[in-house]
LUMTOR-359144 format. One line per 2 residues: number of its first residue (from 1); their letters; for each residue z, x, y of N, C-alpha, C. Coordinates in pm, whole numbers, padded with zeros to 5 digits. Each point is the difference from the previous one (the first is absolute). Layout:
BEGIN
NUM = A = Z:X:Y:Z:X:Y:Z:X:Y; ...
% end
This chain:
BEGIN
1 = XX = -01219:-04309:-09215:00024:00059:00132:00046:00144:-00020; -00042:00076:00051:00024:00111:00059:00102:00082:00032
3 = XX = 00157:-00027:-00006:00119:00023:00075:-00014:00124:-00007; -00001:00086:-00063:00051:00171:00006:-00118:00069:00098
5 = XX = -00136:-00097:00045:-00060:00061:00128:00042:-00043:00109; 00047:-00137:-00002:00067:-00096:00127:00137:00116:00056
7 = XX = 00073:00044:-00121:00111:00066:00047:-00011:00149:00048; -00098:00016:-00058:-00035:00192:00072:-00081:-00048:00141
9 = XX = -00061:-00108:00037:-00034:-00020:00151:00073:00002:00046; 00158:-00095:-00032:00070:-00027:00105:00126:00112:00024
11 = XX = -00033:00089:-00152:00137:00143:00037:-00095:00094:00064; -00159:00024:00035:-00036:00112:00106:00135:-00031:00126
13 = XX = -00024:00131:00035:00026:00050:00091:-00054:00032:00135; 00012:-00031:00101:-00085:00028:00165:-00005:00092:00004
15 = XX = -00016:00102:-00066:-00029:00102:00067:-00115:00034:00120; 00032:00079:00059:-00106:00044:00148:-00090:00099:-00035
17 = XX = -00114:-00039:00064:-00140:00071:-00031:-00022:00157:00084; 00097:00141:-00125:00006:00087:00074:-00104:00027:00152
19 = XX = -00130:00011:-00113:-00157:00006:00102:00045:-00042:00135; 00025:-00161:00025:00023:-00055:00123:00115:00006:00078
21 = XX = 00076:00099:-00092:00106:00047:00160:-00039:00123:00005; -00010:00083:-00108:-00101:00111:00133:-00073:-00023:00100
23 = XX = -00134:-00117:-00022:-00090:-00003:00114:00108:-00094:00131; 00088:-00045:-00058:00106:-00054:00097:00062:00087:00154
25 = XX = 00018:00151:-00141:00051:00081:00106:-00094:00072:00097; -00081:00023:-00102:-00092:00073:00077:-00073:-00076:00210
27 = XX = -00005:-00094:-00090:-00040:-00120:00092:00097:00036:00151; 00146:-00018:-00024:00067:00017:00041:00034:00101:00112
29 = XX = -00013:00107:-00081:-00023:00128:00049:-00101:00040:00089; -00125:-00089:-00036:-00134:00066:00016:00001:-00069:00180
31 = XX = 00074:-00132:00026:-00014:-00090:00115:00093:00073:00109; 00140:00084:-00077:00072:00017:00112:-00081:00159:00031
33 = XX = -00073:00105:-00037:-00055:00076:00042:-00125:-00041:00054; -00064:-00122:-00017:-00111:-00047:00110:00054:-00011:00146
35 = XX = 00120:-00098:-00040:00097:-00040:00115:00041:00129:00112; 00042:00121:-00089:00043:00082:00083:-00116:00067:00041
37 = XX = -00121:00000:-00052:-00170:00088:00078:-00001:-00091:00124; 00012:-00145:-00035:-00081:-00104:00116:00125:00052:00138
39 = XX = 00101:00005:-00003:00117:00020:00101:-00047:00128:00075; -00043:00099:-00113:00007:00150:00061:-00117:00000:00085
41 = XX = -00105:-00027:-00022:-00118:-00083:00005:00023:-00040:00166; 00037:-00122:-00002:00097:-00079:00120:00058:00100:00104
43 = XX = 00111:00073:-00018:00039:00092:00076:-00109:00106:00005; -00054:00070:-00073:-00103:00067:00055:-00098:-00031:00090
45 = XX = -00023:-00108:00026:-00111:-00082:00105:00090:-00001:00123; 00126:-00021:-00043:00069:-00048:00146:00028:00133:00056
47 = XX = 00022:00133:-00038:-00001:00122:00049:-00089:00020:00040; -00132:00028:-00083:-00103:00008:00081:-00044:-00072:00099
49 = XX = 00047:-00122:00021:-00094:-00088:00085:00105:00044:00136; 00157:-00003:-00014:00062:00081:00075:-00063:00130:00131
51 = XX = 00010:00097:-00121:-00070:00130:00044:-00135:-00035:00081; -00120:-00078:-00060:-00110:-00050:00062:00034:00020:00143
53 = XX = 00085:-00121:00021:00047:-00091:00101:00038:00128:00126; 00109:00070:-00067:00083:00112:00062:-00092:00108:00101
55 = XX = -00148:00018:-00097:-00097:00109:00026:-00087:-00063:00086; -00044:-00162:-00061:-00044:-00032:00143:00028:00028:00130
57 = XX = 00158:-00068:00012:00075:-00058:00127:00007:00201:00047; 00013:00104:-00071:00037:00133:00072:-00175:00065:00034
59 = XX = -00046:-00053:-00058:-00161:00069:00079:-00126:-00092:00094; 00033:-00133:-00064:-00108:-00093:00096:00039:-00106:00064
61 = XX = 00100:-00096:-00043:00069:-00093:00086:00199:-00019:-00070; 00060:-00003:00150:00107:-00070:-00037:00043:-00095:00043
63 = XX = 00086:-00064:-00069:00077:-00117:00038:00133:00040:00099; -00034:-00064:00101:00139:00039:00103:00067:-00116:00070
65 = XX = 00122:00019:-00028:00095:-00154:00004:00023:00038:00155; 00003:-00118:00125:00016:00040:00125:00184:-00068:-00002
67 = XX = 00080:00143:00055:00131:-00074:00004:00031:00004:00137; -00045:-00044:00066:00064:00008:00157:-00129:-00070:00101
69 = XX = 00091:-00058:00099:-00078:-00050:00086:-00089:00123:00079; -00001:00068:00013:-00073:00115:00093:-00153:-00014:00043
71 = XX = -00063:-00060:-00092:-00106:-00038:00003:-00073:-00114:00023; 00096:-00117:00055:-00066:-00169:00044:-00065:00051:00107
73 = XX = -00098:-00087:00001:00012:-00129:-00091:-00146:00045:-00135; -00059:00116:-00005:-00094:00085:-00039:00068:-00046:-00180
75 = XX = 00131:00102:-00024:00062:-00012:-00097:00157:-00060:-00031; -00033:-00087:-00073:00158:-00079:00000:00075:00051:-00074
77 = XX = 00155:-00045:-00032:00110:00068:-00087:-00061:-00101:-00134; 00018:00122:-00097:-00070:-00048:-00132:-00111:-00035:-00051
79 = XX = -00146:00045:00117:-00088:00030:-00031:-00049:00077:-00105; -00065:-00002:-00097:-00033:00114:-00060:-00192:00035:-00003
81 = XX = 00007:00130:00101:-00091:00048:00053:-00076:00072:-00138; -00154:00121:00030:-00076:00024:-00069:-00048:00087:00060
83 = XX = 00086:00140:-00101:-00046:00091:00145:-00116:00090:-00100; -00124:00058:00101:-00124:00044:-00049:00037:00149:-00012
85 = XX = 00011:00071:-00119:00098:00109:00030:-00194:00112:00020; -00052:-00063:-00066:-00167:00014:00065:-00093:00073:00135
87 = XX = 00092:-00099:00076:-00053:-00008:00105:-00025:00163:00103; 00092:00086:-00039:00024:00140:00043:-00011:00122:-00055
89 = XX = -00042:-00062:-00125:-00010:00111:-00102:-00135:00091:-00008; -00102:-00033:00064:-00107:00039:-00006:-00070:00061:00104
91 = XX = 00124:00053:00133:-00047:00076:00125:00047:-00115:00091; -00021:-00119:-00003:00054:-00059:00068:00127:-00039:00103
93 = XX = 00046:00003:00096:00132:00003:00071:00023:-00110:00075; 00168:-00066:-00015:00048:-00104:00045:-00094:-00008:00166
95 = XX = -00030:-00090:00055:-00047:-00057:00090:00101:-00078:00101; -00006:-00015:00123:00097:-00052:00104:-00045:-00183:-00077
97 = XX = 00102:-00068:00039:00037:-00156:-00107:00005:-00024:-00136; -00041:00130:-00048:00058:-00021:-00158:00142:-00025:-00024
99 = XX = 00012:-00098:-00099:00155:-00028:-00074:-00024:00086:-00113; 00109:00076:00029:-00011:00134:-00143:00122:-00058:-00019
101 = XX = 00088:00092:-00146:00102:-00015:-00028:00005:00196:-00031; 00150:00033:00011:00000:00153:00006:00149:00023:-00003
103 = XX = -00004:00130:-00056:00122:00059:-00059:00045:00034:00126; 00141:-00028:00043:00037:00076:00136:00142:00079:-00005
105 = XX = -00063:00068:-00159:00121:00112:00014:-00025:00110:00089; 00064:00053:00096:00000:00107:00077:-00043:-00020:00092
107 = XX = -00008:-00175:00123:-00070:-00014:00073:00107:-00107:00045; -00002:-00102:-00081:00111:-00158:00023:00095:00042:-00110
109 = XX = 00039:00057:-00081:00108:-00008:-00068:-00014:00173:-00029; 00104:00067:-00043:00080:00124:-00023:-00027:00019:-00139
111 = XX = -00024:00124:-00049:00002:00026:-00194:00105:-00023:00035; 00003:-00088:-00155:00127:-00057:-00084:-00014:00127:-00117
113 = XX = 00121:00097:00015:-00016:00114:-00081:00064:-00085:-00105; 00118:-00051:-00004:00087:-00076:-00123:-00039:-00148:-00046
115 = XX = -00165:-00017:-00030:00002:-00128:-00004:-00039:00014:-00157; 00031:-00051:-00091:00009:-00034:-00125:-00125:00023:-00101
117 = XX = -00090:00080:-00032:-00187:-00010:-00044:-00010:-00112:-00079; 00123:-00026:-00107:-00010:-00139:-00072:-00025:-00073:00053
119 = XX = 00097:-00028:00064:00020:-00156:00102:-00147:-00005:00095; -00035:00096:00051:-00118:00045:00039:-00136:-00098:-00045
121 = XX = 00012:00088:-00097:-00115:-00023:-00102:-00021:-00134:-00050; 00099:-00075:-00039:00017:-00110:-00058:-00049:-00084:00114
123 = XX = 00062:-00011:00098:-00032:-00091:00141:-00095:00025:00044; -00096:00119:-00013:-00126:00018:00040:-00099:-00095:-00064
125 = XX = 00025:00007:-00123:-00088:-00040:-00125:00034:-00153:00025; 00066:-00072:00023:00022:-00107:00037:-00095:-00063:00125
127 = XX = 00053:00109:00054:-00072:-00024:00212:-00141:-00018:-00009; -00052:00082:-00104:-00125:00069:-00028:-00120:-00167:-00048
129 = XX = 00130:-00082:-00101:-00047:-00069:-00006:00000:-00156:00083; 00045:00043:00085:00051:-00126:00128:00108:-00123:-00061
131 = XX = 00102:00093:-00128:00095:-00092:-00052:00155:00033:00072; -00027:00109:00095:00113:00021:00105:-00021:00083:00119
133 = XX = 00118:-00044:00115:-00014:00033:00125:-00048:00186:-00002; -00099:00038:00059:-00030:00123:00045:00132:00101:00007
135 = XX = -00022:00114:-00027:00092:00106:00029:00039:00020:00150; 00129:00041:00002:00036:-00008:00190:-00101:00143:00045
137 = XX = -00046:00064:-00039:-00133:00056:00041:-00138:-00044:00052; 00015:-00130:-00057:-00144:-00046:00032:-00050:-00075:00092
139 = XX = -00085:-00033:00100:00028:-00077:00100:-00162:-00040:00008; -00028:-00084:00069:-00133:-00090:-00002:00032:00009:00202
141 = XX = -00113:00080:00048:-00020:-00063:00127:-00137:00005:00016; -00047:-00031:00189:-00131:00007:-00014:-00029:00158:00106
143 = XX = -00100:-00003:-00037:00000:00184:00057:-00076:-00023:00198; 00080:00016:00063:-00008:00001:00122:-00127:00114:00038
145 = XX = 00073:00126:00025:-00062:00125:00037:-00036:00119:-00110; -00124:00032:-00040:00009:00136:-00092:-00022:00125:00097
147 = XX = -00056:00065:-00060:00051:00160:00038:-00113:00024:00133; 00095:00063:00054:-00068:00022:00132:00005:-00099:00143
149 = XX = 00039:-00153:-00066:00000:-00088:00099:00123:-00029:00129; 00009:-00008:00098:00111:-00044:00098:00034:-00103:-00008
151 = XX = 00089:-00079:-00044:00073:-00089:-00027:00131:-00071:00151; -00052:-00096:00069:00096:-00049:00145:00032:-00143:-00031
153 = XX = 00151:00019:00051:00014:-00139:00015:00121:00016:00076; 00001:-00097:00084:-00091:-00160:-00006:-00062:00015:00148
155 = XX = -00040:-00125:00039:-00126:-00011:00139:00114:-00156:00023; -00055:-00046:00139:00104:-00080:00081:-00031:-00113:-00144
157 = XX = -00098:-00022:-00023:-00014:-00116:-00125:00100:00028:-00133; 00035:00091:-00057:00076:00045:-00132:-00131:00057:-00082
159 = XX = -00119:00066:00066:-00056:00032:-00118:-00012:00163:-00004; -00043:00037:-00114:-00005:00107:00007:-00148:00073:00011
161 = XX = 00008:00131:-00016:-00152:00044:00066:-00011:00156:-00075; -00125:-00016:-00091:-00027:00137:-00067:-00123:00055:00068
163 = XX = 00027:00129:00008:-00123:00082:00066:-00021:-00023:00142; 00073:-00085:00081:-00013:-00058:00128:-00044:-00143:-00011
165 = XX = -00034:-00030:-00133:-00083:-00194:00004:00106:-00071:-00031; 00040:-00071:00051:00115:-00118:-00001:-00085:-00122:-00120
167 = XX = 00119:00016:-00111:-00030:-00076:-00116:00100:-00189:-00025; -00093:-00065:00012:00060:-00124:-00063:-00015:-00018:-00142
169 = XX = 00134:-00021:-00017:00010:-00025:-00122:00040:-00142:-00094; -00100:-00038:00011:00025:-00156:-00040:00072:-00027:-00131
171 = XX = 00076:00097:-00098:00026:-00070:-00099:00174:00082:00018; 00018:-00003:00092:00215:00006:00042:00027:-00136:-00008
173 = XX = 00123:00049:-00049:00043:-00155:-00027:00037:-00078:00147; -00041:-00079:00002:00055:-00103:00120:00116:00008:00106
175 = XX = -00020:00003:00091:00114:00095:00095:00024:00085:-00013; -00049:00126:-00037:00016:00144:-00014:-00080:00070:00113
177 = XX = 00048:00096:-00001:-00066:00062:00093:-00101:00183:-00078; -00088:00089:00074:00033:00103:-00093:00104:00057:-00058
179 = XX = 00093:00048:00134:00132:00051:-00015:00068:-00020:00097; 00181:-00060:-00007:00074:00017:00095:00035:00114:00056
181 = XX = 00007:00135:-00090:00040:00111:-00002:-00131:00090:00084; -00018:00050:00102:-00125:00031:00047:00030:00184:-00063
183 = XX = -00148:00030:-00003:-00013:00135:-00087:-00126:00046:00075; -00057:00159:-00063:-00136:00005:00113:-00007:00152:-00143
185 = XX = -00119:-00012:-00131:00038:00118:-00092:-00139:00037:00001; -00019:00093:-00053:-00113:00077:-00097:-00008:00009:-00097
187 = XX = -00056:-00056:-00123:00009:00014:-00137:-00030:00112:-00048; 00041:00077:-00092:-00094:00155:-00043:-00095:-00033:-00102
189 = XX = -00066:00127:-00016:-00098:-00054:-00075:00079:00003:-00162; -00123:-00068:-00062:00099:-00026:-00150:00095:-00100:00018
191 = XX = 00049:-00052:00102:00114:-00106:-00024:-00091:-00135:00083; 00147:-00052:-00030:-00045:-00152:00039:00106:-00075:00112
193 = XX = 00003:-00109:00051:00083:-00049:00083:00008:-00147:-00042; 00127:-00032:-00086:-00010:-00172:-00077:00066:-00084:00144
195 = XX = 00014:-00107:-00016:00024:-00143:00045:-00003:-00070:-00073; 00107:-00103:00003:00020:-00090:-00093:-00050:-00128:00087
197 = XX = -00086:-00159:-00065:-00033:-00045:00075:00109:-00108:00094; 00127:-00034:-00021:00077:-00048:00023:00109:00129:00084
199 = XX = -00049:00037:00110:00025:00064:00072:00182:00008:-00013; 00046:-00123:00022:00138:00001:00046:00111:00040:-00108
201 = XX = -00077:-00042:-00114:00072:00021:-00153:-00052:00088:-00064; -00085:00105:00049:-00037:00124:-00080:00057:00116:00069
203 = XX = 00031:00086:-00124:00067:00136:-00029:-00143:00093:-00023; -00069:00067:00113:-00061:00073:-00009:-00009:00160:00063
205 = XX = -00159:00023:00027:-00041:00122:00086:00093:00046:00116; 00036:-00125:00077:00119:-00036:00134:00128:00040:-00045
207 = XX = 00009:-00023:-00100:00169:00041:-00076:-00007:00107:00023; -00102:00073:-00041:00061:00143:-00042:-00052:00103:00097
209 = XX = 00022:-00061:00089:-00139:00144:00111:00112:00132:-00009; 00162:-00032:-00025:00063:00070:00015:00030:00140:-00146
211 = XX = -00080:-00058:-00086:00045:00024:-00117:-00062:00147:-00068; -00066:00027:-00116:-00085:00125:00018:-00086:-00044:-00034
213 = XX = -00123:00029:00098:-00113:-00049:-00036:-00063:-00115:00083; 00079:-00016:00081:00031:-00109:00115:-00049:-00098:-00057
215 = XX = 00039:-00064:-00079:-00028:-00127:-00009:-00186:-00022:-00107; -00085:00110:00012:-00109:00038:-00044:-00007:-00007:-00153
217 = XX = -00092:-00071:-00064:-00022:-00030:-00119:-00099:00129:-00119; -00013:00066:-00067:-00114:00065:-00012:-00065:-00071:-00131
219 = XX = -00173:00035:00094:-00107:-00096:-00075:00010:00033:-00146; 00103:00103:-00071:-00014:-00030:-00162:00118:-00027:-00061
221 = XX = 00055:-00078:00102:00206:-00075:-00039:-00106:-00163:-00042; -00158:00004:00071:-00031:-00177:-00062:-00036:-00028:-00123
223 = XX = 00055:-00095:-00034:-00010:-00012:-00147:-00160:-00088:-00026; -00044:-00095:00124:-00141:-00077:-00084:00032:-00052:00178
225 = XX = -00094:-00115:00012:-00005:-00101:00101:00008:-00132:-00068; 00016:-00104:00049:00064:-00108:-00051:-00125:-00125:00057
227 = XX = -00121:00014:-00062:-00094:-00110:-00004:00034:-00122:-00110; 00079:-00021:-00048:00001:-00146:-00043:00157:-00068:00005
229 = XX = -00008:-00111:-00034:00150:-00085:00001:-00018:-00030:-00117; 00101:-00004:-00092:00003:-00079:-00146:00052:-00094:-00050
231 = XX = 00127:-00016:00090:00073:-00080:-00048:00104:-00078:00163; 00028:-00056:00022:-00029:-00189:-00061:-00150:-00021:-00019
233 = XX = -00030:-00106:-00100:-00139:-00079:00023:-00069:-00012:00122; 00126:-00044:00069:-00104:-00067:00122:-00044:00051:00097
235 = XX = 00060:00148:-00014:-00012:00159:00107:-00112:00090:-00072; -00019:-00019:-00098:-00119:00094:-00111:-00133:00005:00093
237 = XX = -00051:00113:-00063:-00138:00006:00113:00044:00160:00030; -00175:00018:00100:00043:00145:00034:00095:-00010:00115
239 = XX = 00034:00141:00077:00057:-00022:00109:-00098:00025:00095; 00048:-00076:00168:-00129:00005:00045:00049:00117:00101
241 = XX = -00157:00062:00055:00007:00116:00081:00076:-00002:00150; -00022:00047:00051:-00003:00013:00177:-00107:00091:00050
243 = XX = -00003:-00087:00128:-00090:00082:00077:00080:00049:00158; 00126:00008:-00035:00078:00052:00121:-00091:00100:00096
245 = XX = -00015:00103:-00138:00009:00140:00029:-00179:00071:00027; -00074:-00145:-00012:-00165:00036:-00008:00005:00071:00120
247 = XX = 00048:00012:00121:-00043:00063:00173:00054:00103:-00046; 00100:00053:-00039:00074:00130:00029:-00091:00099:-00049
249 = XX = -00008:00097:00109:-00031:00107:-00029:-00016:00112:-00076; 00004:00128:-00067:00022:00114:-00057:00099:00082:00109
251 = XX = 00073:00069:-00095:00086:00064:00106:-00064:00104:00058; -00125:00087:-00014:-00041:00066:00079:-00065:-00043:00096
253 = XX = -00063:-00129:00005:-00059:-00089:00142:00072:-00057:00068; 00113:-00044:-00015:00083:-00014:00041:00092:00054:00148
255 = XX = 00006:00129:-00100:00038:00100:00090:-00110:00113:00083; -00119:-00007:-00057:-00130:00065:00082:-00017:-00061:00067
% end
């Protein structure tokens, strides 16, 4: 037998196979800089897809969260509307029963000289994406009278009457009337005259006859018109038209 080979087997030593902890480390190394490409990778998609999103919603459609009753039964609280920012961009001008949505600084609300650009900005970009309530600038009504038109109300019924044609308006909310507040205006040209369709609970055109600008919207404070619903499920779809306003006149036949 053998003993002096039996005993040098059993005095080796374990040593570790330099080779295989290098490729150990390397290995190592090589996974957590994959790890950190695939992440950067990750966040780079989510910025961009961000921005995408951002550039959409500021040139062709946005998402607009409805926070107020003003608009039943047409638009509910927490609707989130789809506004065609499209629709005007190409010569085109708001039309009497359009639901626009529109900036109403200097018309329904006052410059806010001290209002924050951060805070601004941040809540825009949010709004922008219908993940929060609209800026107190922004308001969704439907456009009554544009430029040039005579605007009356009311007639022994509660309705009101553009150009001299007495308009029904079938989509006020239920027991409403046009207006309790009776008025008798001229729109100028370039502006607009809103109504909210929930007569009794809207803050509009009527608010402010006193204000500068009487109450008058101008046709480039609109941000899009609001042809679709998005959100709940069961409200999705386009929005549908009216034909209130098919009789009324032009304001120069009107008055010729």
């Amino acid at each position: 037998m053998d003993t002096q080979a039996q005993h040098a087997e059993r005095d080796r030593s374990p040593e570790p196979d330099a080779g295989s902890g290098e490729r150990s480390r390397f290995s190592r190394v090589r996974d957590r800089v994959v790890a950190v490409l695939s992440w950067r990778r990750v966040l780079t998609g989510m910025v961009l897809a961000i921005v995408a999103l951002l550039l959409f919603s500021s040139y062709v459609v946005q998402p607009f969260l409805i926070p107020s009753r003003s608009m039943e039964p047409t638009l509910k609280v927490g609707d989130r509307v789809l506004v065609n920012k499209l629709a005007y961009r190409f010569g085109a001008e708001p039309e009497r029963g359009d639901v626009v949505v529109f900036d109403g600084t200097g018309s329904f609300v006052r410059e806010d000289l001290d209002a924050n650009p951060l805070t601004g900005l941040v809540r825009g970009a949010a709004s922008s994406l219908g993940l929060a309530e609209p800026a107190d600038t922004d308001f969704v009504k439907r456009v009554v009278g544009v430029g040039g038109d005579r605007v009356v109300c009311c007639d022994a019924r509660g309705r009101l009457a553009v150009n001299d044609v007495t308009v029904d308006e079938p989509y006020l909310y239920p027991g409403d009337t046009a207006s309790r507040a009776p008025f008798d205006i001229v729109v100028p040209a370039g502006a607009l005259w809103m109504m909210g369709d929930h007569r009794s609970r809207s803050s509009d055109s009527r608010d402010h006859l006193g204000s500068p600008g009487g109450g008058m919207v101008p046709v480039e404070r609109v941000t899009g018109r609001v042809d679709w619903l998005g959100w709940p499920p069961a409200r999705t779809g386009s929005l549908e038209g009216t034909g209130a306003f098919e009789g009324v006149r032009a304001p120069g036949a009107a008055h010729g």
